[in-house]
Structures are given as C-alpha cells and as structure tokens.
N, C-alpha and C positions, 0 to 999 in steps of 0.2 A: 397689090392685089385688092387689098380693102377699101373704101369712099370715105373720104375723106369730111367730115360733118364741123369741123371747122370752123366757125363764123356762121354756120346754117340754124336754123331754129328747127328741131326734131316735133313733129307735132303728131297727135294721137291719131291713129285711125279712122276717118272720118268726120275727124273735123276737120271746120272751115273756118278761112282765116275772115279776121271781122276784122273791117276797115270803114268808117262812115262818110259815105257818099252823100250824102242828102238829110237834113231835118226831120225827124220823127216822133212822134207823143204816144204816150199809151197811157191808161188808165184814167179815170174820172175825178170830180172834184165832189164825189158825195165823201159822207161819213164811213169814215173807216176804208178809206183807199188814198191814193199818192197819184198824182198827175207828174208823169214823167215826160220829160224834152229834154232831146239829144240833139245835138246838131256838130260836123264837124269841127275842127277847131286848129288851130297854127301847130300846136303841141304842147305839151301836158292837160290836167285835166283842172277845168273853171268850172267852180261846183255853187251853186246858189241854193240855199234849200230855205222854204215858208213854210213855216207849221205853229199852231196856236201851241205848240208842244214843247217848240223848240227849247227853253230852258231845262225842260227837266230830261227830254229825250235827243238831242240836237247831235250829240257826238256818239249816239250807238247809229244814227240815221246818218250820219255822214261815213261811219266807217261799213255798214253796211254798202252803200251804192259806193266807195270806192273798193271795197271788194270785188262785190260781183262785177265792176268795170274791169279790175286784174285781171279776177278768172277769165273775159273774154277777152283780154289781150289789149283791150281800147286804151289808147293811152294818151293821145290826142282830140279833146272833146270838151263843148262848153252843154254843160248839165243843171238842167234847172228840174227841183220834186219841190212841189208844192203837196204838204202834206198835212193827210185829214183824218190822222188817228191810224194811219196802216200799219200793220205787222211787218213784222224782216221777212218776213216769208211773200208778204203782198208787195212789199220793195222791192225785192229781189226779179219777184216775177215782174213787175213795172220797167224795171231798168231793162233785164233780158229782151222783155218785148221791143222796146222802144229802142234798143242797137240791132235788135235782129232786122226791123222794121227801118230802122236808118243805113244798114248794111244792107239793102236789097234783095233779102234771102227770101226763098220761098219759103213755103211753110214743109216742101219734102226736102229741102237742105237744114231742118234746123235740126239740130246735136241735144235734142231735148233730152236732160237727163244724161249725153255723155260730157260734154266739154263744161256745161256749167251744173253744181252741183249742191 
C-alpha cells in the first residue's frame, strides 16, 4: 500500500536538484568581495582559494564554501574564490550565485531563502 523511498533522495518542496552543467563566476575582484568559479568536475569537490587573508582566515573560508556546496547538494565540482576581504555572508552568496548560474537555473526556479539558508 505505501512507496517505497528506499535508495530515493526525499527532497523539499520546491526545490530543485543542482547539477553543474557548464562554467560559471560570480562576483568581483574589488575590495571586500570573492570572485567565485565553478565548473563541473569528475567527482568530489577541488577547492582552490587566493586571498591576501589566507593565513589568518583560510579555514573559516574553506569551510564556508564547502558548506554552502553541501546545502546545494554539489558534490562533484572544481571551485576556485579568489578572495578580497568578503564576509561568509558575501561567500555564501558568491558560491550560491555561481552554482545556480552553472546549474542553468533561471532566476524564477531559484529556492532563494528555501533550499539554501
């Protein structure tokens, strides 16, 4: 009588599954932003990050951008942030951009504020 969810991935209402099809960048190389590049990749995730910061901020900026890659699901992707002083909040939106933007979503399929948070 009941379906059987087995080996299935249950996903939220509304969201869409992100899969990267193609190369994509978001954000600038001014002060106090991150220049993000996503492009697919064989599998798991090759993470490269530049920032004059990097010693003293280098592992809150890589555990950021592999979060917000979990929360989208990406798990397959070679990810370069070139970074120029951005906040986790300006990260986060950099990476979202730049897999929404590599995943070929429009801007009326993106889950702003449901699937990533």
């Amino acid at each position: 009588m009941g379906t059987s969810t087995k080996g299935k991935k249950r996903r939220k209402k509304g969201c869409v599954e992100m899969k990267l099809t193609k190369p994509a960048v978001a954000g600038t190389l001014e002060s106090s932003d991150a220049q993000v590049t996503v492009e697919p990749g064989p599998e798991g995730i090759e993470l490269s990050i530049q920032s004059s910061v990097l010693n003293q901020y280098g592992k809150q900026i890589r555990a950021t951008v592999l979060e917000t890659l979990e929360r989208l699901e990406i798990t397959a992707a070679k990810v370069a942030v070139v970074d120029k002083g951005a906040l986790d909040c300006t990260l986060k939106a950099r990476v979202e951009c730049a897999v929404f933007r590599g995943c070929g979503q429009s801007d009326s399929n993106i889950p702003w504020g449901g699937a990533v948070k």
